[in-house]
Structures are given as C-alpha cells and as structure tokens.
C-alpha positions in Angstrom: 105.2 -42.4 101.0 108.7 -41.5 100.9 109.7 -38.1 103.2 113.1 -36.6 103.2 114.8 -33.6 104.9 117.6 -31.6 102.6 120.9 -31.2 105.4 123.5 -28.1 104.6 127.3 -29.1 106.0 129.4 -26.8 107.1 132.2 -26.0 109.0 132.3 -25.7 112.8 133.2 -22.1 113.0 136.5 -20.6 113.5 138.1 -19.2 116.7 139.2 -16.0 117.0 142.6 -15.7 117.9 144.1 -14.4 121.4 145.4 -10.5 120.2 143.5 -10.9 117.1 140.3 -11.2 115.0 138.6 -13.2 112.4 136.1 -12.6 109.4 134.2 -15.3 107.5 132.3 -15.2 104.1 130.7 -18.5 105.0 130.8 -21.6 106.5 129.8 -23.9 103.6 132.3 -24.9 100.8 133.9 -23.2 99.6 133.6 -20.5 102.2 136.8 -18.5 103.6 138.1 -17.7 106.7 140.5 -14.1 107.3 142.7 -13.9 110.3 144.0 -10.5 111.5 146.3 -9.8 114.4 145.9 -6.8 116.6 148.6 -4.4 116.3 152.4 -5.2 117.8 151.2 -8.8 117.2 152.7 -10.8 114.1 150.3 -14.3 112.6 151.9 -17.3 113.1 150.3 -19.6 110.7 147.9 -19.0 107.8 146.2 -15.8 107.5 143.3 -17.5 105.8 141.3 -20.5 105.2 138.7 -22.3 103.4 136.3 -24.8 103.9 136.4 -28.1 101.7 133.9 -29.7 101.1 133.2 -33.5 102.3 131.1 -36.2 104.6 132.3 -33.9 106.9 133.2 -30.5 105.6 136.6 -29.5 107.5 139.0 -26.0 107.4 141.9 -26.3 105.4 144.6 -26.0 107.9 145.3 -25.0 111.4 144.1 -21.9 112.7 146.9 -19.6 113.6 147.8 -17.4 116.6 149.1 -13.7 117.0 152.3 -13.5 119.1 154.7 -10.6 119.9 157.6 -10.9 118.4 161.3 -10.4 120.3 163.2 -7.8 118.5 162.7 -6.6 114.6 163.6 -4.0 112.1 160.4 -1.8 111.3 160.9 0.4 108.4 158.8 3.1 107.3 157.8 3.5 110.9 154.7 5.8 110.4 152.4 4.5 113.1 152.3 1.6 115.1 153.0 -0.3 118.7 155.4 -2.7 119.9 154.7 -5.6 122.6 156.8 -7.3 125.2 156.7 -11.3 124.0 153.5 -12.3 125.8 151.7 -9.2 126.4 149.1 -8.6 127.9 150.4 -11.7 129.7 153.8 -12.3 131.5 156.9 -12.2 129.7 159.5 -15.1 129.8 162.5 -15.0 131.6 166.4 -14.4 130.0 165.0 -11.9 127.2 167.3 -9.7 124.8 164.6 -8.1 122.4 166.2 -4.8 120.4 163.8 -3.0 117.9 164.8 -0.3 115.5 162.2 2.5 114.5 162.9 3.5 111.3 160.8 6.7 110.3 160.1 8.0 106.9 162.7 11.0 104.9 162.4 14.4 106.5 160.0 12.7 109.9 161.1 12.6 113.1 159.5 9.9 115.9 157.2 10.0 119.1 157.1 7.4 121.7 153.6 7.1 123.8 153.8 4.7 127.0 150.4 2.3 126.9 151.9 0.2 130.3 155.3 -0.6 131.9 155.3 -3.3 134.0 158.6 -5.0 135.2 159.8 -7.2 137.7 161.8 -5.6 140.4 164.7 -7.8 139.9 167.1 -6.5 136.7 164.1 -6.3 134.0 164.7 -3.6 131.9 163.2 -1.2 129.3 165.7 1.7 127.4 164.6 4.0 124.6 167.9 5.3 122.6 167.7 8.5 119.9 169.3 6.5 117.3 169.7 3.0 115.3 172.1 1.4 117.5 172.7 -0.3 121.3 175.3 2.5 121.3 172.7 5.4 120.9 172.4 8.0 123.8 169.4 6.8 125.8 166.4 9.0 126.4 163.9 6.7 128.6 165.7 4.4 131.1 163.5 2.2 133.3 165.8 1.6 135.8 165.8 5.7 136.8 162.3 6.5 136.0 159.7 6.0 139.3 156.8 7.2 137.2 155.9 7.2 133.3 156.0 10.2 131.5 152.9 11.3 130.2 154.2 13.1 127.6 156.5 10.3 125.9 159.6 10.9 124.5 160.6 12.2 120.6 163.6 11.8 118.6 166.0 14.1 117.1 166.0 11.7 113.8 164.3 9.0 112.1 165.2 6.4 114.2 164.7 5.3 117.4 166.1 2.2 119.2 164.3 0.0 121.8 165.5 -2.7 123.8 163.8 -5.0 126.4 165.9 -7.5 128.3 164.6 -9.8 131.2 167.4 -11.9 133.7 166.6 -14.8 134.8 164.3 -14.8 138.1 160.6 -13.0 138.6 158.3 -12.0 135.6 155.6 -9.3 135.1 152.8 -8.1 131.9 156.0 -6.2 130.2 155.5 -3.1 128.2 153.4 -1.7 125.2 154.5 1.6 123.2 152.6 3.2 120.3 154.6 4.8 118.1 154.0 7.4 115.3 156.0 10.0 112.5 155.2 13.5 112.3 156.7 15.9 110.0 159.4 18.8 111.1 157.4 21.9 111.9 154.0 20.0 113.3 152.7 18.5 116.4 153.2 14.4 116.6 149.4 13.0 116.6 148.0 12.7 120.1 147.1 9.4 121.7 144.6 8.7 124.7 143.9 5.0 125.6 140.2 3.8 125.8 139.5 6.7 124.3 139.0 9.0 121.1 139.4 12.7 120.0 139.0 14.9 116.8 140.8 17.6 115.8 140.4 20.9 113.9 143.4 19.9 111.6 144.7 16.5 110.4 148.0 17.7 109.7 148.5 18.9 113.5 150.3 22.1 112.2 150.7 25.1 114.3 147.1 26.1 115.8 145.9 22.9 115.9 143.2 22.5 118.6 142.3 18.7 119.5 139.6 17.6 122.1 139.4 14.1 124.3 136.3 12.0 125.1 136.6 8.4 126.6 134.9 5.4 126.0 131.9 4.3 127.9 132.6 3.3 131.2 136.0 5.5 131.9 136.7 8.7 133.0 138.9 11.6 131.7 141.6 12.1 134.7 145.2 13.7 134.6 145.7 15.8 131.2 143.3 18.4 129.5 140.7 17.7 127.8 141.6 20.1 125.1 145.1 20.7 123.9 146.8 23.0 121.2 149.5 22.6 118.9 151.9 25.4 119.6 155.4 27.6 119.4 156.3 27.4 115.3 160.0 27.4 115.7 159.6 24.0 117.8 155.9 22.5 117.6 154.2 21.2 121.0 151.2 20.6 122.6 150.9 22.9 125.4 149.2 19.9 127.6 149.2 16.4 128.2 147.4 14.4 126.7 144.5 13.5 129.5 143.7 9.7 130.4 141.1 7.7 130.5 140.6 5.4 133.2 137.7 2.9 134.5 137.3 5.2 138.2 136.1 2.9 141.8 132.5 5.1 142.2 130.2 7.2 140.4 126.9 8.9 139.7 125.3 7.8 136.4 122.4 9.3 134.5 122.5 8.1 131.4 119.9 5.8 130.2 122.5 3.4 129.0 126.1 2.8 129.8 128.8 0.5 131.1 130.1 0.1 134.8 134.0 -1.5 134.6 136.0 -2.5 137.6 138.5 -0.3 138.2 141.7 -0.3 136.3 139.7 -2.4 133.7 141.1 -4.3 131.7 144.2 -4.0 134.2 143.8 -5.7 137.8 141.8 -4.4 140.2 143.5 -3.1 143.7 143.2 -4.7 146.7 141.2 -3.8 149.6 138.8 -1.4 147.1 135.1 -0.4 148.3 133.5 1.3 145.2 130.1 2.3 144.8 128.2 3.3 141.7 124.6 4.5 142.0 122.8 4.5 138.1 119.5 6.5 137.9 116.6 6.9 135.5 113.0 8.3 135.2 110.8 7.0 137.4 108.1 5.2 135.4 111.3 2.8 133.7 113.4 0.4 135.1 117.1 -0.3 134.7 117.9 -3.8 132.7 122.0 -4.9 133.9 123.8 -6.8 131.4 126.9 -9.1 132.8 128.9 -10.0 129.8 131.9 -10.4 131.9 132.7 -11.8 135.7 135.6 -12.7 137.6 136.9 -12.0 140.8 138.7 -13.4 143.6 136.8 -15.9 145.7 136.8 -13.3 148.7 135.7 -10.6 146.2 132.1 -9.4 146.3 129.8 -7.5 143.6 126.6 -6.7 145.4 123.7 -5.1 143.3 120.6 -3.5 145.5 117.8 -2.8 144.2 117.5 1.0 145.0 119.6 4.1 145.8 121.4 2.9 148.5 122.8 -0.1 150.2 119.6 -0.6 152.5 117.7 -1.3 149.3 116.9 -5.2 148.3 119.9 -7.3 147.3 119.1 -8.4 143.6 122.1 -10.4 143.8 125.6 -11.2 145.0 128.6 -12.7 143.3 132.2 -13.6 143.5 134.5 -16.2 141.7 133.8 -16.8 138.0 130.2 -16.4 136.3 128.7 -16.8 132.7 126.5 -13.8 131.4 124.2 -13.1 132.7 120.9 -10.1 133.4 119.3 -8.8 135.7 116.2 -6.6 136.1 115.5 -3.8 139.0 112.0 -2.6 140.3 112.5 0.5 140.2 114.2 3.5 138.7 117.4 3.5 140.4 120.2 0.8 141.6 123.3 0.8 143.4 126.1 -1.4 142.4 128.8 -2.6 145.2 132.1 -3.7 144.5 134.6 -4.5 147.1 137.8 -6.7 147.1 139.8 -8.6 149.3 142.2 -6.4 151.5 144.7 -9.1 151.8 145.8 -10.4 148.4 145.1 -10.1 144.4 146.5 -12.5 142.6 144.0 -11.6 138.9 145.3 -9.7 136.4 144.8 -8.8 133.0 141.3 -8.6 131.7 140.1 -10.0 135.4 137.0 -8.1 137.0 133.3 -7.3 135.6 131.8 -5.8 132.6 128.1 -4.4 133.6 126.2 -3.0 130.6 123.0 -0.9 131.6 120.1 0.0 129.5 116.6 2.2 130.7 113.7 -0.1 129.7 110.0 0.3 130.2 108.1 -1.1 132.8 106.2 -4.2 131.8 104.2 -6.9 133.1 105.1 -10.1 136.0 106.0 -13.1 135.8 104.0 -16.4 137.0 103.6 -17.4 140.5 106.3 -19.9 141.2 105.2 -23.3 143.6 106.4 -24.0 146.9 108.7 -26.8 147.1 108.3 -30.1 148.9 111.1 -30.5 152.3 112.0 -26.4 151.7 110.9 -23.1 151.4 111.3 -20.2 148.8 111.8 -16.7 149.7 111.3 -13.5 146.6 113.0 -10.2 146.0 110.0 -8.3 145.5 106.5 -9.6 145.8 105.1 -8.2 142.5 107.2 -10.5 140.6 108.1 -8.0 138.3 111.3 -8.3 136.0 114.3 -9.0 137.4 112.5 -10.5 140.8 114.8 -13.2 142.3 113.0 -16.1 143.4 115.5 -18.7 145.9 114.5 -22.1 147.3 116.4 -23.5 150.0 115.8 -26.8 151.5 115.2 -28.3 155.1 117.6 -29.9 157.3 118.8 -33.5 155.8 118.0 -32.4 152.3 120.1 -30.7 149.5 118.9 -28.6 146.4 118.8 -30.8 143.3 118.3 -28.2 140.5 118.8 -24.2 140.2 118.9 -22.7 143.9 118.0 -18.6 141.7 115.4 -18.7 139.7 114.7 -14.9 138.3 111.9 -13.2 136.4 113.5 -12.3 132.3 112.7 -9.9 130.0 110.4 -11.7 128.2 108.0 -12.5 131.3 109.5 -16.5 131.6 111.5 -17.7 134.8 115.1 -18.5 133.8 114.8 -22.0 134.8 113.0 -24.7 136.3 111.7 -25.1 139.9 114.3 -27.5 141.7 113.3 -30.3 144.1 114.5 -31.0 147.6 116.5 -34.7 147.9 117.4 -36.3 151.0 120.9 -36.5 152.3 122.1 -39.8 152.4 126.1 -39.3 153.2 128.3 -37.6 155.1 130.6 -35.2 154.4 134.3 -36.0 153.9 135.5 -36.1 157.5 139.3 -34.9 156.9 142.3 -36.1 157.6 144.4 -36.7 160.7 148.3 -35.3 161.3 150.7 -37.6 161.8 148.0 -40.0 161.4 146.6 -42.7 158.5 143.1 -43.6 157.9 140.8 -47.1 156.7 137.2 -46.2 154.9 134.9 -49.3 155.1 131.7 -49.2 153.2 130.3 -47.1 150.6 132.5 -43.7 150.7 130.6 -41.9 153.8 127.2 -42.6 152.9 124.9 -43.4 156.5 126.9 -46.5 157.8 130.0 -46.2 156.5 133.3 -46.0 159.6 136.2 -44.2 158.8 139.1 -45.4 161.1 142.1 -43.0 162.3 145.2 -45.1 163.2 148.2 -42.9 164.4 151.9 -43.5 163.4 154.4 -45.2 165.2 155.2 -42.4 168.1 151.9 -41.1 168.5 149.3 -41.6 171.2 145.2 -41.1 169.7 143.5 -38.5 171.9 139.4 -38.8 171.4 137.6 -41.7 168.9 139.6 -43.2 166.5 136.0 -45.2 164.6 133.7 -42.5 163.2 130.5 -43.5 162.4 128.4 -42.1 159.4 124.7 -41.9 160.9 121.4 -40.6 159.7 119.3 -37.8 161.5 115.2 -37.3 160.7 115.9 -33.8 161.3 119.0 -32.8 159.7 121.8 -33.4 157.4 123.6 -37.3 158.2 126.7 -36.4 160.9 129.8 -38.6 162.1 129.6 -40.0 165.7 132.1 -38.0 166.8 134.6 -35.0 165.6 137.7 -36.7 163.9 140.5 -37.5 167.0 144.0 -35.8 167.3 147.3 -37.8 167.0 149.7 -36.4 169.8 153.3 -37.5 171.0 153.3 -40.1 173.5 154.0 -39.4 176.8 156.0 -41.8 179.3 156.4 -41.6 182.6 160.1 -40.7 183.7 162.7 -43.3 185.6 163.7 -42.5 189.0 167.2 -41.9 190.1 169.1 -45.3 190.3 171.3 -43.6 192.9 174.9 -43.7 193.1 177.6 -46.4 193.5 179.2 -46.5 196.6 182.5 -44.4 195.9 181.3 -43.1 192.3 179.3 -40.1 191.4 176.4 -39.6 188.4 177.0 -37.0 185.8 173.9 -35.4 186.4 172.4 -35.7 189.8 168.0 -34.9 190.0 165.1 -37.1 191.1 163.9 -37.5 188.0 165.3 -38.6 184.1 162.9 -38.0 180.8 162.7 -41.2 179.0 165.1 -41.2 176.3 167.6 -39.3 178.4 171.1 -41.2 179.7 172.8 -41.2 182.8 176.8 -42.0 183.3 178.9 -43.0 186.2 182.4 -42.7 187.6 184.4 -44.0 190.3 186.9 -41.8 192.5 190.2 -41.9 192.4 191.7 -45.5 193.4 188.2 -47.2 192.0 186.6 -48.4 188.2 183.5 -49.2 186.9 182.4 -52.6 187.3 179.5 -52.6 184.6 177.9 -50.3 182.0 179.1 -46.3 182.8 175.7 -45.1 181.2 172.2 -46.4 181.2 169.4 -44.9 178.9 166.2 -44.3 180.4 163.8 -46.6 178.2 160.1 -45.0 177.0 157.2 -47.6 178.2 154.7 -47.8 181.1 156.3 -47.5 183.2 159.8 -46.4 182.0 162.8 -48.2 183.1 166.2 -48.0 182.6 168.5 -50.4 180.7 170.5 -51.8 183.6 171.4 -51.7 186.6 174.0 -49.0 188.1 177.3 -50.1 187.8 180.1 -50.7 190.8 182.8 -49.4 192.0 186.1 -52.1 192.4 189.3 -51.4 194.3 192.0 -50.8 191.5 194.7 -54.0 191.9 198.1 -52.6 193.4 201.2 -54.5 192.1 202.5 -53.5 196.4 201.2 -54.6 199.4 197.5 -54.0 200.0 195.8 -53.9 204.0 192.3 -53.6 203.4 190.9 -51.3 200.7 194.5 -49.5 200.9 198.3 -49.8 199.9 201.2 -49.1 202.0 203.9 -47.1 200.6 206.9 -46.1 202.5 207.1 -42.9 203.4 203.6 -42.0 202.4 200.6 -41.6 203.8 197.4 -44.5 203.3 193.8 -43.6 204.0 191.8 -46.6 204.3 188.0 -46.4 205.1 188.1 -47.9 209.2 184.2 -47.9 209.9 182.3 -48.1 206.4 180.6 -51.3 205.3 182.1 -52.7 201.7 180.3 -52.0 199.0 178.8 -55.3 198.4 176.7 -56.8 201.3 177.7 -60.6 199.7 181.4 -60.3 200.5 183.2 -63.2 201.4 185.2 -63.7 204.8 187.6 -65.3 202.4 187.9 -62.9 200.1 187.7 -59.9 202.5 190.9 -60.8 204.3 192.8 -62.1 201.2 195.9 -60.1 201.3 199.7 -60.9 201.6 200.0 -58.3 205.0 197.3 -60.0 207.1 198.7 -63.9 206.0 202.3 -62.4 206.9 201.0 -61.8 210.8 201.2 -58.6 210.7 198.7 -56.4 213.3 196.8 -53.4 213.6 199.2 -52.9 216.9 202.7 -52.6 215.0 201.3 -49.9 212.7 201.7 -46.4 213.8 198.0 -45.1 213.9 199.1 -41.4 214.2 195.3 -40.0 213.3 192.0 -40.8 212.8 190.1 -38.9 210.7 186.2 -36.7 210.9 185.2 -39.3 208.2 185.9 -42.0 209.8 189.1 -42.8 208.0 192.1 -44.2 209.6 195.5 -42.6 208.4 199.1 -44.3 208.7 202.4 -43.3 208.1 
C-alpha cells in the first residue's frame, strides 16, 4: 500500500525592519510582503515583496531598512517628525543636515521636542523662523540648558532646521514632531507615550483637551487638561503634561505594565525603585517578562509578598529571554536597583513586566531529589509560579536547568537536571611578567601548568601546578599560581680609593648596576679604567679593579715623587710608602739628581710639614 503526505512551501517569514513594520498576505506563492517605515524614517529598498514560487519558494528581493535621512526639503509640512541619522542610536561624526519645513497657504508651524541629546563637544541643534541658513534663529542648543516644553512656532510657513556634528564624541541626537495649524487656532497638542481627546478637532478658541498616558507611565510636569485660549493670538494656557515610566509605585489594577525608568531611554545609575502590585485576595498575580536587560551589576528582584521580607521568586541581571512567573498570593513587590558606579545601556535597555490578576488553581507534581545534590522550593504547596532549584555537592556541577518553576498550565518548565562529577580544573590564570607551558589534557585532574618568568625576574612561590582530584569537592591546583618579581642582588662593597685619587661618590655600599669613577690629584693620572660598573649576580662584583695613581713625567729634573724648580717651592711626600708595594730599588731611585751625586745635605730643608711632607726652596 502506497501512503503519502501533501507538503505546503512557503517562504521563511520576513523581518521587520529596525524603525519600521511589515504586513504579509501570505507566505505561499504568490503571497506579498508590505514594508512601512516609522515616521522621520525614509525605506531604503523595496517597499514590497512577493514570494515565487519553487523547490524552494524564496522572496523576491532583499528586504529593505528604514534610515533617517541627513537634510531634505518637506513640502506641505502638515504633520510629521524629523530624526538625527541614526536615531534612536548614535549619530555619526562630521554631520551638516539642514531641513526646510514648508507649511501649507495661510498655516503657520509648531515645533515639539521628543529628545535632544548632544555630545558636549561642538554638536549642535538651531531651529530658524524661515527657509534659509540666514533665517533669525529661534531654538539654539548651544544657549538652551533645558528643553522647552512648550516648543517653538513660526511667524510663517517655514521653518528651517539644521543639525551639524564635528568630528570627536557622539550621542542618540534629536527627534522633533512637527505640525500646521491654521491662523486664529491652537497648534494640536502632543504628549509622548501617551494619548488625549479633545472637545474640538479644529482646536479653535475654547478648545478643552485632556491627557492620559499609556500603561506603565505617569502624567508628571504639565496639566492634565489644557484650553485653547486669547482669540486675537490662540494659546494653550498650559503645557502640555508628560508622560514618563516613574522608579516606584503602588498598583491596583488587575492588569498593567511595570517599565524601568526612563523606559525606553536608559535607566540612571545608582536607582533603588520599588513597586508593590496588589489584587484580591482569593487571585494571584501572573508576571509577564517580555523584555530584560540590564547591566551585569544590575538587579530585578521579585518577592513574593508586600514587602521585601517576602520569598524571592526570582532574581535577575544581564540579558534574559521571556519569560513568567507566578506568585502565591495576592500581592508582590518588584525591586529594581542599578549600579551606582556606571551605565553604559541605552536606548530600549531595561525591563518590560506585564501583570495580569488570575484565579487561583491547582499544584504542580512533586519534583525528585537529585542524586550528589539537593533541591530547595519557594513555597511548599507547589502552587503556580513555585520555583524549584537543585544545586549540587562539592566535586559536581549541574548538567541541565538549575530553576525549574511551576507554569500556568500545572507542568514544570523543564526537566529535572542531574549532578556530574568534576573532572578539571579551573583555568588557573596568568602570571605578569611571566610565560606559561600546559602539559596534558587542558586542566583536567593531572594536567601541570608551568610558570616560567622572563629574563629579569625572580619566581616567588611554585612555578608547577598540579591539577588534582578531591572525593569531597571540586578538583583544585597544588598550589595558588606564583608571582614573578624583580630580582634582587646583593650590592658591591666599596673598592676603596687609590692612593692620591678620590671616588666620585664615597658610601659603603653601591646597588648593582650603579658605577663608580676615579681621579687622581693634581701632579697624578689614572693608571687603568676611571669607572667600574657594579655587575648584578650572586654575589655582585664589580668590573675591575680600582685604577692607580702614576706620577705625571716632568720634562725638569725630578728628586723623588717631586720636581725642582728654581725659585719655587717642591712638596714631596718624606715618610709615606709608594703606592705600589712591588716597587723596584731600581726603579725607585732612577732619576738624573740622585745619579748626578747630589744629597739630601746640600738642599736647603727650610720646613717640614704636619703631613709629613718635606718642603724645599
């Protein structure tokens, strides 16, 4: 008997485009594909497609993006929004964007600030009240601290924009909405993240508009009702209010949305917000995480209860697929704090929490007890949203999920892990100033990793570690990984100084490395090296002897270690030794005065000296 199975192709189905959207009739031949862009944003690419059919049925082109444009002409400016290039991300550097508003006959223009955000360098935003660079400006980044909440109107159709950016430091940029409004009415009124109806489309005189904000923000700043006044010169006599994700609350709703603050700008630094969400007492609260990421050192903490002494039903940081989570009771406090010391997320970074009131219901099945670890539950009916977490002995790790939790529909949201012995060590580091040798399998039990230091350096503790195992706990390394410090040599000792010479530096001591010179008096040279080096070893030594000091050779006639000169005074040295103990008789009387016979009797000895040193004359 012959069975077969009928197979429908399609195509894979399309993305949606960053700042945009995308609508498909269907995803078999010949089905299309529509893509939108958000406003401010202009496609680049094909604004539809359509499947063709094949083996392999495939789109018919690329799928195209939405990107901000730099600069334009907008005509017919009725209602709109312009975008920095890159918005909501950074803009690029060495930017000249103008745009020119053009508004319909007989309409004037208002400008409504959605964000300014500029680098502090020469980044720079003007609004003009006309067509051209040349136009008198009426918003000026540069002398502006704060935004102003009202905007800014023109006296004419047109308005004129321009953006520039030098050539260092970036930031998210700027978006303005735009919109026309007709002499003798009130421009239409504009609150972000939120909505508002009014008693008159037109916005003529009398006009009475009120504010609400989407789920998850709060009206601040601003009224929330505002009236179109003064008929010679239409106005609203308030601000518009705004509407901002708040750090805190008290929620009673039975469903709603918790945001991080700022959402979807970055959240501060350093925050601590708390947000306690209550409903009747027979329900329970069902939590919805379509969206989380935060900073490593970041923390969402939910407790199951009113306050923060309640049972943790989890805690998260870093980045996390959606996920739910269900309390045991009729209330739940959510905890947000983040890092005091830096924020580097931005746009669309933080956490989306949807709540709902459900009914209570039935538990889920008892979970097992894991062999080589332990389990330990949130709340010991295992009702929904019950956390269940295995952990494992000593010298095992978790092979599986380490959180299992009770769902909605009374099953476990995964599969009971299993505890596996450890059988390696963990990467031991590396050493300054230091290279290292891994022999055997990369640190499983066994395997040595071997620290050798550089040329320079002296090893201070084991330079082998051994990877070993351990019946009660995780494997470990013999020892802690060594250190690699500068060697250390002992110094020389002071060579002393030639007789008749003196040391440039005179102590008991000199660091290896360090040098030492010599000089002889006046009358004497150096006989040898002027300066030794003290050389690093064990011990250290220097690199020759101390040199000598010689009698200078006289051209006259020389007695001893001096020279007579007529009519002058001679010191010679009567009582010290010469300064080398292998002197010669012959060569210390070799000189022309003692051959010539004459004495120490004929010569005038008028004085002798405290140092022992004869003088003639």
């Amino acid at each position: 008997m012959l069975h077969y199975k009928a197979f429908v192709l399609s195509c894979a189905p399309p993305h949606k485009p960053a700042n945009g959207e995308v609508t498909i009739t269907s995803l078999q031949p010949p089905g299309e594909a529509f893509f939108f862009c958000l406003t401010g944003y202009q496609i680049q690419g094909p604004s539809s497609l359509t499947c063709r059919n094949a083996t392999t049925p495939y789109w018919s082109g690329r799928e195209p993006k939405c990107l901000a444009s730099c600069g334009g002409m907008i005509k017919n400016a009725t209602l709109g929004r312009i975008v920095s290039p890159g918005f909501p991300g950074n803009y690029s550097n060495n930017l000249t964007c103008h745009w020119v508003l053009e508004a319909p006959e007989d309409h004037w223009l208002h400008v409504h600030f959605e964000k300014v955000a500029l680098s502090e360098d020469d980044d720079r935003l003007l609004i003009k009240n006309g067509n051209n660079i040349d136009s008198p400006v009426v918003y000026d980044s540069y002398e502006v601290e704060y935004l102003p909440n009202e905007g800014v109107v023109s006296t004419g159709r047109h308005l004129f924009v321009e953006f520039t950016t030098d050539s260092s430091g970036t930031c998210t940029g700027a978006a303005i909405r735009y919109e026309a409004f007709t002499q003798g009415t009130c421009y239409q009124p504009f609150v972000k993240y939120g909505n508002y109806s009014s008693s008159e489309p037109s916005y003529a005189v009398g006009t009475v508009v009120e504010f609400s904000c989407n789920p998850g923000y709060t009206l601040e700043q601003g009224s929330v009702i505002i009236e179109c006044i003064e008929p010679k010169s239409p106005q609203w006599n308030e601000t518009e209010p705004a509407c901002r994700a708040v750090c805190s609350g008290e929620i009673t709703d039975s469903a709603g949305v918790v945001l991080s603050p700022n959402w979807p700008e970055a959240y501060d630094k350093g925050q601590d917000c708390i947000w306690g969400i209550h409903v009747e007492e027979d329900k329970r609260i069902m939590l919805d995480v379509q969206m989380l990421h935060l900073g490593q050192n970041d923390m969402l903490t939910f407790y199951d209860g009113d306050d923060l002494t309640a049972n943790i039903l989890g805690q998260y940081s870093g980045s996390l697929p959606r996920f739910k989570l269900y309390t045991s009771m009729g209330d739940i406090t959510i905890q947000f704090q983040s890092d005091p010391a830096t924020n580097i997320y931005g746009y669309n970074n933080g956490f989306v929490v949807h709540f709902f009131e459900v009914p209570r219901n039935d538990t889920c099945s008892e979970l097992p007890e894991i062999t080589n670890g332990w389990k330990s539950t949130s709340h010991p009916n295992l009702i929904h949203g019950t956390v269940v977490t295995y952990q494992c002995y000593p010298g095992y790790r978790l092979v599986g999920s380490e959180v299992l939790m009770c769902q909605w529909d009374l099953t476990w949201s995964g599969d009971v892990p299993i505890c596996e012995k450890v059988m390696a060590c963990p990467d031991p580091g590396t050493v300054e100033h230091s290279r290292r040798v891994v022999s055997g399998v990369r640190y499983t039990v066994g395997s040595k990793v071997q620290y050798i230091c550089n040329k320079g350096y002296a090893l201070s503790g084991s330079g082998v570690l051994t990877c070993y195992n351990r019946d009660t706990s995780d494997p470990k390394w013999s020892s802690r990984p060594p250190k690699c410090a500068p060697e250390k040599y002992e110094p020389c000792r002071n060579p002393g100084a030639p007789t008749t010479g003196v040391q440039s530096s005179e102590k008991s001591y000199y660091q290896a490395g360090e040098s030492l010179s010599f000089s002889c008096r006046n009358g004497y040279e150096v006989q040898g090296e002027a300066t030794i080096r003290c050389i690093p070893g064990h011990p250290s030594h220097w690199s020759g002897a101390p040199p000598a000091c010689r009698g200078m050779e006289q051209t006259r006639d020389v007695l001893a270690a001096g020279t007579i000169n007529h009519g002058k005074s001679l010191h010679l040295s009567a009582f010290s030794s010469p300064p080398y103990d292998n002197m010669t008789e012959e060569s210390a009387f070799n000189n022309p005065l003692y051959e010539t016979g004459v004495s120490m009797e004929s010569m005038n000895l008028q004085d002798v000296d405290s140092l022992n040193t004869i003088v003639l004359s």
